[in-house]
C-alpha positions, 0 to 999 in steps of 0.5 A: 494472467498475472498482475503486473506488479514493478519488482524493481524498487521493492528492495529498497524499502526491505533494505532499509526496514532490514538496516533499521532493525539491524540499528535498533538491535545494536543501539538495544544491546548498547542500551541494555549493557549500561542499564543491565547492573542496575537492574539487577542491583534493583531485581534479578526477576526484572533483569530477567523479564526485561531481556526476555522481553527484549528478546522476544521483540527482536525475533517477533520483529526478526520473523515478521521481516523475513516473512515480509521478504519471503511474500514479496520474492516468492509471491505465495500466500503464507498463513500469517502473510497478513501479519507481514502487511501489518508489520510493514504498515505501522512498524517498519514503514515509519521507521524506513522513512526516518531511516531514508531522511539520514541517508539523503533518500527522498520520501516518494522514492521509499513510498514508490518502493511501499506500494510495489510491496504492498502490491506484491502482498495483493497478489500473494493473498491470490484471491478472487472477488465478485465484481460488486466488492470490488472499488476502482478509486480515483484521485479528482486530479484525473479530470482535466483542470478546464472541464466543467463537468461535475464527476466528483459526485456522479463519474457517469456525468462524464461526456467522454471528451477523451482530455483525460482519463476519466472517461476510459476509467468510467468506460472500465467500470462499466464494462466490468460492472465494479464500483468506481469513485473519485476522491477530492480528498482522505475524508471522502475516499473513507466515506466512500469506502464506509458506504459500498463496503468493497472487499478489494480496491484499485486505488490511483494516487500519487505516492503520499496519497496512495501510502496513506490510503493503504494504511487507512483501509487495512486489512481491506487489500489495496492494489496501488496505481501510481499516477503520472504527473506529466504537469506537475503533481495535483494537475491533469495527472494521467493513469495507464487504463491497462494497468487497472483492466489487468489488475480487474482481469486477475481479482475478478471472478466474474468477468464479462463473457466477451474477455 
C-alpha cells in the first residue's frame, strides 16, 4: 500500500524554484561582467576565487535542484535526498515565494504545492517506524467551536459526539497505539514534539501552518495533511480520517494484528 500523495500541483513549486535559479544565474553573470574589471584591477587571485566561488554555488544550487525533481517524479530514496529536503526548505521555498508574489500566484497555492513535495520526499525515504515513534498531530480548529469538552490537554477527554473529527482521530490512535496530540499553536506543537520525541509525524494543518511546521521539525520526516475549511479557515475544519490511517498503514512496522 502506497501513501497516497496528490502529484498535481508538485510542478509549480519545481517550476518556480527551477525559474528562479535560472534568474539568479542571469542577474549573477549580468552582476559579474560589471564587477569583473575591477577586481581584477584589485587581484587577479580574487577575480579568480570570486568566480570559482560562484561557480561552485550554481552547480551546488544546480545538482540540489535536479535531485529535488529526481525524488519527487521518481520516488526513490537517494543517498543525499535528505540534501534535497534541506535545500528546498531554507533555499528555494523562500525564493519561489518571492518569485510567486511577481507572478500574481497566491501563497497557499505555493505552499499546497510545498507539501505535496514534501510528501513525496517521505515516501522516498521508504522507511518504516515502530508506532511508539510515531506522532499524529492536530490543529485544535478540529473540535467543533461549541464543544465544551477540554482536549487540548488530554484527546481522550473526547466523548466521541461524531461533530467533528476528533473522535474518529483519537479512535485511530488508539487502534494504532501512536502518539496523538492537538496544538493550539507553533509554541506548543514544539513543546510537544520536545517531550515524546517522535521519529515520524503526521501533521494536519492549514497551508501556513503545516509549511511552518515542516521547517520547524526538520530533519524529523513530516507527512502533511491539509485540513478542509468548509467554514472558513480556523473554524470547525474537517480532515479525511483515511488519509492519516493509510499514511499509519505505510510507515508502521507494527501494525495491529486485525489490518
Amino acid at each position: 500500500m502506497e501513501l497516497e500523495i496528490n502529484t498535481k500541483g508538485k510542478g509549480l513549486f519545481l517550476f518556480l524554484s527551477s525559474l528562479s535559479l535560472v534568474l539568479m544565474m542571469m542577474l549573477t553573470t549580468l552582476l559579474w561582467w560589471f564587477i569583473s574589471p575591477r577586481l581584477h584591477e584589485i587581484s587577479n587571485v580574487l577575480a579568480f576565487i570570486t568566480l570559482y566561488s560562484l561557480r561552485i554555488f550554481f552547480a551546488i544550487i544546480i545538482s540540489g535542484i535536479l535531485l529535488v525533481i529526481l525524488t519527487c517524479y521518481t520516488e526513490r530514496n537517494f543517498l543525499i535526498t535528505k540534501f534535497a529536503v534541506r535545500l528546498s526548505i531554507i533555499f528555494l521555498f523562500p525564493v519561489a515565494i518571492i518569485l510567486g508574489k511577481m507572478f500574481g500566484i497566491k501563497k497557499d497555492k505555493i505552499r499546497d504545492s510545498f507539501v505535496y513535495v514534501n510528501n513525496s520526499f517521505v515516501k522516498a525515504l521508504k522507511k518504516k517506524f515502530k508506532a511508539k515513534e510515531v506522532l499524529i498531530l492536530l490543529p485544535h480548529c478540529l473540535q467543533h467551536v461549541d464543544c465544551k469538552i477540554r482536549i487540548t490537554t488530554n484527546i481522550q477527554n473526547c466523548v466521541n459526539c461524531g461533530r467533528c473529527d476528533i473522535g474518529d482521530l483519537k479512535n485511530l490512535a488508539n487502534k494504532y497505539k501512536t502518539h496523538i496530540a492537538i496544538a493550539t499553536g507553533g509554541t506548543l506543537a514544539r513543546r510537544i514534539i520536545v517531550n515524546i520525541r517522535p521519529k515520524f509525524i503526521i501533521a494536519v494543518a492549514c497551508q501556513r501552518d503545516l509549511v511552518d511546521g515542516i521547517q520547524d521539525v526538520f530533519p524529523i520526516p513530516v507527512y502533511g495533511v491539509l485540513n478542509d475549511r468548509p467554514e472558513g479557515p480556523c473554524i470547525n475544519t474537517r480532515v479525511v480520517v483515511q488519509k492519516l490511517e493509510l499514511a499509519l498503514q505505510k510507515v508502521l512496522i507494527d501494525l495491529p494484528n486485525n489490518i
